[in-house]
C-alpha positions in Angstrom: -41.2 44.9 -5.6 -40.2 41.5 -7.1 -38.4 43.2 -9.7 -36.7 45.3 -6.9 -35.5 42.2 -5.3 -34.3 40.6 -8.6 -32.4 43.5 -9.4 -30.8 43.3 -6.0 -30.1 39.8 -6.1 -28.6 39.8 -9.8 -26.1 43.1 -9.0 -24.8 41.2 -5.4 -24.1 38.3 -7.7 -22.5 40.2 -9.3 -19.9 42.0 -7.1 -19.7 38.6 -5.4 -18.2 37.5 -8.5 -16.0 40.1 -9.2 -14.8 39.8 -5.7 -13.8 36.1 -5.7 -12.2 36.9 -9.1 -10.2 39.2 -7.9 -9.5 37.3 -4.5 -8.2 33.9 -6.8 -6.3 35.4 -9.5 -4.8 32.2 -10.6 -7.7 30.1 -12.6 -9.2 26.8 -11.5 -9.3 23.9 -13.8 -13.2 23.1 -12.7 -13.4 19.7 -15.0 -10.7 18.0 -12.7 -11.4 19.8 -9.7 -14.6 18.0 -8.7 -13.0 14.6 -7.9 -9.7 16.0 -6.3 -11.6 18.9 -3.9 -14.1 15.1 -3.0 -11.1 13.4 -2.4 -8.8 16.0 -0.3 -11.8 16.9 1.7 -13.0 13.5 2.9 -9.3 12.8 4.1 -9.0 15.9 6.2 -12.9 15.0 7.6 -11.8 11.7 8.6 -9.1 13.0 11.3 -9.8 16.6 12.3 -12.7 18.5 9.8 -12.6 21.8 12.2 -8.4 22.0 11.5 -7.1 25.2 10.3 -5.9 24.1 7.0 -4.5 26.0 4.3 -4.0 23.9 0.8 -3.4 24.8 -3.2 -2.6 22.4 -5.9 -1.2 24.2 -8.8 -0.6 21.9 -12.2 2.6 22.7 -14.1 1.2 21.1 -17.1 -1.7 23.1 -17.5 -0.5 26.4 -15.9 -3.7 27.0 -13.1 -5.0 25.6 -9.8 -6.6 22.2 -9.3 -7.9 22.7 -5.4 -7.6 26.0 -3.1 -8.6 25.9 0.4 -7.6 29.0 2.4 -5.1 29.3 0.4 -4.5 32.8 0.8 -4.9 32.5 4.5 -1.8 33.2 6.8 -0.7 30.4 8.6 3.1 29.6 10.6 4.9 27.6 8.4 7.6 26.5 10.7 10.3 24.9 8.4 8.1 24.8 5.3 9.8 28.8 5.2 13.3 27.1 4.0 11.2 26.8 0.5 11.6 30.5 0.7 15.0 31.2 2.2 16.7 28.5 -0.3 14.8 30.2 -3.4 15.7 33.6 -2.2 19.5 32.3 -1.6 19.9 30.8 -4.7 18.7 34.1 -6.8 20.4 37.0 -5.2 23.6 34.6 -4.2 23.7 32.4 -7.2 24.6 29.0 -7.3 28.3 29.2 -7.1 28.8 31.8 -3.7 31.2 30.9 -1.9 31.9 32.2 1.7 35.7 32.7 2.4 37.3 32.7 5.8 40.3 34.9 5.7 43.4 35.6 7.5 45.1 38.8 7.9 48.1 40.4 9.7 48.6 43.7 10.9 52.0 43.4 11.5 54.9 41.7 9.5 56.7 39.2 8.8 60.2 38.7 10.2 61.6 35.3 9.3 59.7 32.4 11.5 57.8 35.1 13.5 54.6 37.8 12.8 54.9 40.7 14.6 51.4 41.8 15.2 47.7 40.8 15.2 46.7 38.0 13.4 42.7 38.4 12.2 40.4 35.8 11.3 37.6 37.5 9.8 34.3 35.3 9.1 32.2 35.8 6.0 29.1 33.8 7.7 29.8 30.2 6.1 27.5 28.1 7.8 29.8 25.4 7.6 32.3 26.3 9.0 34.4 23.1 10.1 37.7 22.2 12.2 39.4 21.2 8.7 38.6 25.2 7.4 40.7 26.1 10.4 43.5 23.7 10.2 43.8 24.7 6.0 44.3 28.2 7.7 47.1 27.0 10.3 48.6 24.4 7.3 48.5 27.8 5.1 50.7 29.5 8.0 53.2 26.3 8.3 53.9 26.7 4.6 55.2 30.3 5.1 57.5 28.8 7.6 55.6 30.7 10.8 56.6 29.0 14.0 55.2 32.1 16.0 52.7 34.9 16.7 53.5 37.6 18.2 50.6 39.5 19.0 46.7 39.0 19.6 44.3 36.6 17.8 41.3 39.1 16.9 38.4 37.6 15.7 36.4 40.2 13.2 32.6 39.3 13.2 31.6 42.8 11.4 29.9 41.1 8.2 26.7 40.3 10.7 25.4 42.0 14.0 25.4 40.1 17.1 22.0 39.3 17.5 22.8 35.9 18.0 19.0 34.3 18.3 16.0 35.1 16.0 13.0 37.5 16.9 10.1 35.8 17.4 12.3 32.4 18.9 11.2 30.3 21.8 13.1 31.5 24.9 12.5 28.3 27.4 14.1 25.4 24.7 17.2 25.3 25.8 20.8 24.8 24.1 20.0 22.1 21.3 21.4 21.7 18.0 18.5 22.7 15.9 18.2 26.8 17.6 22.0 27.6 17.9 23.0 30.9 17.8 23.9 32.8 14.7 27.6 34.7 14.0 29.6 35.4 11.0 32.1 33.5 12.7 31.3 29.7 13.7 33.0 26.6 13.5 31.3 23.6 14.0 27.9 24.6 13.7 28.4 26.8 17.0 28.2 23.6 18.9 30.8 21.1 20.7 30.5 17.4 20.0 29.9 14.9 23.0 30.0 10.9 23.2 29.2 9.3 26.4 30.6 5.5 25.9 29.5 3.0 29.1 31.8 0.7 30.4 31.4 -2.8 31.6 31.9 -2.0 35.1 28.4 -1.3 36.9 29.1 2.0 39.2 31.8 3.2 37.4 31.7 6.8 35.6 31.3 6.3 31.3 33.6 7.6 29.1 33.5 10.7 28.1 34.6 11.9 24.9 34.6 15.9 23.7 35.5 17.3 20.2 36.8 20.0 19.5 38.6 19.5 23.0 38.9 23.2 24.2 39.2 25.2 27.7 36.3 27.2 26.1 34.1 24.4 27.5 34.3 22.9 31.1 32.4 19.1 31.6 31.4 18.4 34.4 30.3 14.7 35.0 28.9 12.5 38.0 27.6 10.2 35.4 27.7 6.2 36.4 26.7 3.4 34.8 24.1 1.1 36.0 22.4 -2.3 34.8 19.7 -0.9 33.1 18.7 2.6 34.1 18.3 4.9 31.8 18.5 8.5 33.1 21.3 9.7 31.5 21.4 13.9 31.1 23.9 15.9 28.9 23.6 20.0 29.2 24.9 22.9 29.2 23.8 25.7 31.4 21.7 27.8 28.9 20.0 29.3 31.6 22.6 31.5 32.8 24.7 31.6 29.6 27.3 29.6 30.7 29.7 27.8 29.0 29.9 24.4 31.1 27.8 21.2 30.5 26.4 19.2 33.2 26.7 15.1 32.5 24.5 13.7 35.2 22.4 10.6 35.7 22.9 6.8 34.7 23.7 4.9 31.6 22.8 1.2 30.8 26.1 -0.8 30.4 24.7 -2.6 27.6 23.7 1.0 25.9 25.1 2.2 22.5 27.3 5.4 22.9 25.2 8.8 23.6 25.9 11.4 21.3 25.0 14.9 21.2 25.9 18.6 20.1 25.8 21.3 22.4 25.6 25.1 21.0 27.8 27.3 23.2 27.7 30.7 24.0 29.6 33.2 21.8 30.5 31.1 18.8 33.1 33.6 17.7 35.4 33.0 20.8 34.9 29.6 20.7 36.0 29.3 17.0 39.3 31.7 18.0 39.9 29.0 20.9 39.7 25.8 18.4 41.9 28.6 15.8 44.5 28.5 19.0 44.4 25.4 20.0 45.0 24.0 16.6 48.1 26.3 16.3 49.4 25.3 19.1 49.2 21.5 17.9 50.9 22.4 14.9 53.4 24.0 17.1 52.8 27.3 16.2 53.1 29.8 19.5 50.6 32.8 20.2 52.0 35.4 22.7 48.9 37.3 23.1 45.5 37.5 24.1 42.0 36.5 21.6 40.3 39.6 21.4 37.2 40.9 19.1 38.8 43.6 16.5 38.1 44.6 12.9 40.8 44.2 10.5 42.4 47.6 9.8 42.6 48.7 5.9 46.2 48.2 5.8 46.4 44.5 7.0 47.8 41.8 5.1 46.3 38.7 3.8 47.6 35.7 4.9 45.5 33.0 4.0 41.9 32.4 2.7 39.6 29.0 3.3 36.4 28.7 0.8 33.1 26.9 1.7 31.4 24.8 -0.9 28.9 26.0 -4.0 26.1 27.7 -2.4 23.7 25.2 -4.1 25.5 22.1 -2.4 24.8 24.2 1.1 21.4 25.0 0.1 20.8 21.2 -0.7 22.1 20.6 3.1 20.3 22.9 4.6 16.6 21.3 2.5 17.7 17.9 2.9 18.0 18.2 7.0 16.2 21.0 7.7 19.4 22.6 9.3 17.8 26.2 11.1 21.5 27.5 11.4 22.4 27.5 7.5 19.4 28.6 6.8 19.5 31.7 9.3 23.3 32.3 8.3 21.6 32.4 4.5 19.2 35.0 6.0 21.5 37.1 7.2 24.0 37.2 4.4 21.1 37.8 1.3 20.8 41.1 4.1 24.3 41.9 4.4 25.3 41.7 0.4 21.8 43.5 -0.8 21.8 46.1 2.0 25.6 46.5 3.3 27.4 45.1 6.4 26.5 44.3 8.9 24.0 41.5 8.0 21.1 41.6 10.5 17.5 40.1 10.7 15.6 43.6 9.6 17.8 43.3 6.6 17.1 39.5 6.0 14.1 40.4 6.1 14.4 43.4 3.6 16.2 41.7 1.2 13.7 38.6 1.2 10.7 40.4 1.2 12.0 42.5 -2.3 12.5 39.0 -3.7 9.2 37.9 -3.1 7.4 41.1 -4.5 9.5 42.1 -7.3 10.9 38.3 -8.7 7.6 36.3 -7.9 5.0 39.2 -8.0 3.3 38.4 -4.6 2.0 41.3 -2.1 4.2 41.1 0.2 1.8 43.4 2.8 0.3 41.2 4.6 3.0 38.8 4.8 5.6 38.3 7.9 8.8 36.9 7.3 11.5 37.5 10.8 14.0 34.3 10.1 15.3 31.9 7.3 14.5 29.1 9.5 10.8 28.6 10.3 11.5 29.1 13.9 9.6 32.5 14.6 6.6 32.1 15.8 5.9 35.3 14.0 6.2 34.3 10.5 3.0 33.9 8.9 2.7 33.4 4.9 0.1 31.7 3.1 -0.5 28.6 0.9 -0.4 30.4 -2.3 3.0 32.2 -1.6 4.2 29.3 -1.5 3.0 27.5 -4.0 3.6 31.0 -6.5 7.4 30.3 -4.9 7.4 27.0 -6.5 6.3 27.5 -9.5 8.3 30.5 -10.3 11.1 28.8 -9.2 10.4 25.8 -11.8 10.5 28.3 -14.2 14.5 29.7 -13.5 16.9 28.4 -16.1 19.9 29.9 -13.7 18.8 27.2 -10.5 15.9 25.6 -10.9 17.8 22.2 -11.3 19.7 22.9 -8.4 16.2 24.0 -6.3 14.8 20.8 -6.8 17.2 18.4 -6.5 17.9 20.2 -2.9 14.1 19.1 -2.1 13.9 15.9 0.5 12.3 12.8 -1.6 9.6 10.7 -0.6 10.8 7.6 1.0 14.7 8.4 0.1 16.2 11.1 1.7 16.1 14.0 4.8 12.9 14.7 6.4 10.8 12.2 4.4 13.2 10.0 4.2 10.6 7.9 6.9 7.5 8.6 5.4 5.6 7.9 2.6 7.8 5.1 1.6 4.5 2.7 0.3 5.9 2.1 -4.2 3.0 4.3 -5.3 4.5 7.0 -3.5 8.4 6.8 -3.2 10.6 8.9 -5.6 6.8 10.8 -6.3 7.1 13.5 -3.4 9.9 16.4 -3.7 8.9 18.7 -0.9 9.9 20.4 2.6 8.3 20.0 5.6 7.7 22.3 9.1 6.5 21.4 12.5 6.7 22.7 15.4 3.7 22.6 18.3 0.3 22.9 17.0 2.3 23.3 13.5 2.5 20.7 10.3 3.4 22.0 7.0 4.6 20.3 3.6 5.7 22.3 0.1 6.8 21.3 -3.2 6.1 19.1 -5.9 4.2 16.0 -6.8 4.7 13.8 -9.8 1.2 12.6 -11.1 0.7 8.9 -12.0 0.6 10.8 -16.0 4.0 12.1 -15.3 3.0 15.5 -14.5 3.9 17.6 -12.0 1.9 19.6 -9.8 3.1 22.1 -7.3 1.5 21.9 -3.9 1.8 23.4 0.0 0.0 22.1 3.0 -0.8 23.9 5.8 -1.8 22.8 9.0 -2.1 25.5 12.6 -3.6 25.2 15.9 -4.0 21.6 16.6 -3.6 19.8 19.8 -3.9 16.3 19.0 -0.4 14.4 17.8 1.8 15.9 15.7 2.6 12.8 13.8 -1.2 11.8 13.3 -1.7 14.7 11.1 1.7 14.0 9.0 0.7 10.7 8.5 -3.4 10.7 8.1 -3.2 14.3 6.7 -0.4 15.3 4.9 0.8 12.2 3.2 -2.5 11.2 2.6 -2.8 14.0 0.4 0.4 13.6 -1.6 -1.4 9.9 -2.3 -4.3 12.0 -3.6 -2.2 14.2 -5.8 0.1 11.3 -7.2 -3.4 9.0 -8.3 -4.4 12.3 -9.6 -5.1 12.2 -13.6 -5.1 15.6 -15.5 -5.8 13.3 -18.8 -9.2 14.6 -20.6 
């Protein structure tokens, strides 16, 4: 009987072992992980021990793990998904991509005049800005046009018009960070609005709008007051309109109020600021804007080119901007899989990089946006940190990867954190947070000058945000910098 029981005991061992084998397929460097598992542990126990918390710390140096900790649990990663988009971006783009906003005719030229349409086609450059538009018009001027004779079409073909992202929060209004996505936006999809005070108590502020447009109607019973502070600024998302509300009261002794509003149908706004910006430059348009594709036989006119991809990927790291990343998204669909872009082929074409460049299982693994902002994006720790590491490893962008990373205590999102010396200049890393959501990936530079790949996942919480940031997250990246891989 005892022997029975031996036997048992020795073979369950056994498959036990096989089992977490096969479950952590990257080693663990067990002489260094005693000290750095004591120390990660006791800082998570000190503000929440029952927190859903996914970790891994992979060392660079020595090519295995230092600390797992549900690390192949799924988890939301909110904006911590960007390590992903940018990575993806960067491989099947390449640095250099360009987007290119073109011009066509479908008519001709007859001295100072175009008979016919006049296309502006969008290629999906995120940034998209009133100066791309005006090096369209000034292209115009140059070929001595003084008129238009026809329609201005807008052709948005290269994406579908599925403007928000599965899986997005419905109820939070028009603000900057979830505007909608189209091939063809200028401005970031949103209008610019200052709200100055004046001196006299009662009186209405000034208001001033850019790009000012008839695309847009204001509407303001704003007054300034002594020291209330109730001022409002929106747009009626609720019922898809187009017109912004300026209510309440502003301090006279206030700073200016700025905001950007996201509007409604970014292509016909951009073909508005394209009119409006032709008609400054005295350039006349006889017809109508309408949505069109431009015909095989049109004409190019003139062609506008965004920066290097790897400067727009840097942006989009640096601020965490949700519209160049989904624009990204959308494109890596559209140039793998055909036109038009759309989320299902975002998702495609991301998904392919993850299982055949990085070698993850991409079964379990839910990826609807480039952005973070689904709430139905779930990945785990060790994706990300495999990302990272991989990505380290890429002689064709890894420079470019990294230096688009925010830097502890220097620039975007961590610009305001982890600023103590031991720690600034030591973090390269993206964050995520949404509610009940805090995540941070990237790299760590040890206090031997080694580097250490890392993500940080935290879900489900109710406390404060910014208490696990602080007492959690960057408590951590203090662990890993002190850390000593030294024998």
């Amino acid at each position: 009987m005892k022997k029975s029981v031996l036997f048992f005991l020795i073979i369950t061992c056994g498959v036990l072992c096989s089992f977490q084998h096969k479950e952590h397929s990257i080693p663990v460097a067990k002489t260094e992980a005693d000290s750095l598992h004591n120390a990660i542990e006791r800082v998570i126990r000190a503000v929440d021990p029952d927190v859903h918390a996914g970790i891994e710390v992979f060392s660079l140096k020595e090519n295995q793990s230092l600390f797992q900790r549900s690390e192949n649990h799924l988890f939301m990663p909110a904006s911590s998904l960007k390590v992903i988009t940018g990575a993806a971006a960067l491989h099947i783009l390449g640095i250099d991509y360009r987007f290119d906003t073109k011009l066509y005719t479908d008519g001709r030229k007859k001295k100072h005049e175009i008979k016919g349409n006049v296309y502006i086609k969008g290629s999906g450059d995120p940034e998209l800005s009133m100066r791309s538009l005006e090096e369209l018009v000034f292209a115009l001027k140059l070929q001595g046009i003084e008129r238009i004779d026809g329609n201005i079409c807008v052709d948005i073909s290269e994406f579908d018009e599925i403007a928000q992202g599965p899986g997005w929060m419905w109820d939070e209004g028009a603000v900057y960070y979830n505007s909608p996505i189209s091939s063809l936006a200028v401005n970031h999809t949103c209008i610019d609005i200052w709200v100055r005070p004046n001196t006299k108590v009662a009186e209405p502020p000034t208001i001033y709008v850019r790009p000012r447009t008839d695309y847009v109607q204001i509407l303001s019973d704003a007054t300034v007051s002594t020291e209330e502070d109730t001022l409002s600024v929106k747009r009626r998302w609720m019922t898809k309109e187009n017109i912004i509300d300026i209510t309440g009261k502003i301090p006279s002794s206030a700073e200016p109020y700025y905001v950007a509003i996201p509007l409604e149908a970014p292509h016909l706004f951009t073909a508005c600021v394209f009119r409006d910006i032709l008609n400054k430059n005295n350039i006349g348009v006889s017809g109508e804007i309408k949505v069109k594709s431009v015909p095989e036989e049109a004409t190019e006119l003139a062609s506008s080119s965004s920066r290097p991809l790897s400067q727009i990927v840097e942006q989009m790291m640096k601020d965490s901007d949700n519209l160049i990343a989904d624009m990204l998204f959308k494109k890596m669909g559209q140039v793998r899989y055909g036109a038009p872009g759309t989320w299902q082929k975002g998702t495609r074409a991301v998904r392919d990089f993850l299982e055949k460049q990085i070698g993850l299982n991409t079964e379990r693994v839910v990826i609807m946006d480039g952005s973070g902002l689904s709430r139905y994006n779930l990945i785990s720790p060790h994706d990300l940190v495999a990302s990272l590491v991989w990505m380290k490893k890429q002689f064709a962008c890894s420079s470019e990867f990294c230096a688009s990373l925010p830097i502890s205590g220097i620039d975007g999102t961590l610009m305001d954190r982890m600023q103590d010396p031991a720690l600034k200049g030591k973090i390269r890393a993206k964050t995520g947070a949404m509610t009940g959501i805090s995540s941070i990936s990237g790299y760590a530079t040890t206090q031997d000058g080694n580097e250490l790949a890392f993500s940080i996942m935290l879900n489900g919480f109710t406390k404060s945000q910014e208490q696990y940031k602080t007492q959690i997250e960057d408590r951590i990246c203090g662990v890993l910098v002190n850390h000593s891989e030294k024998k």
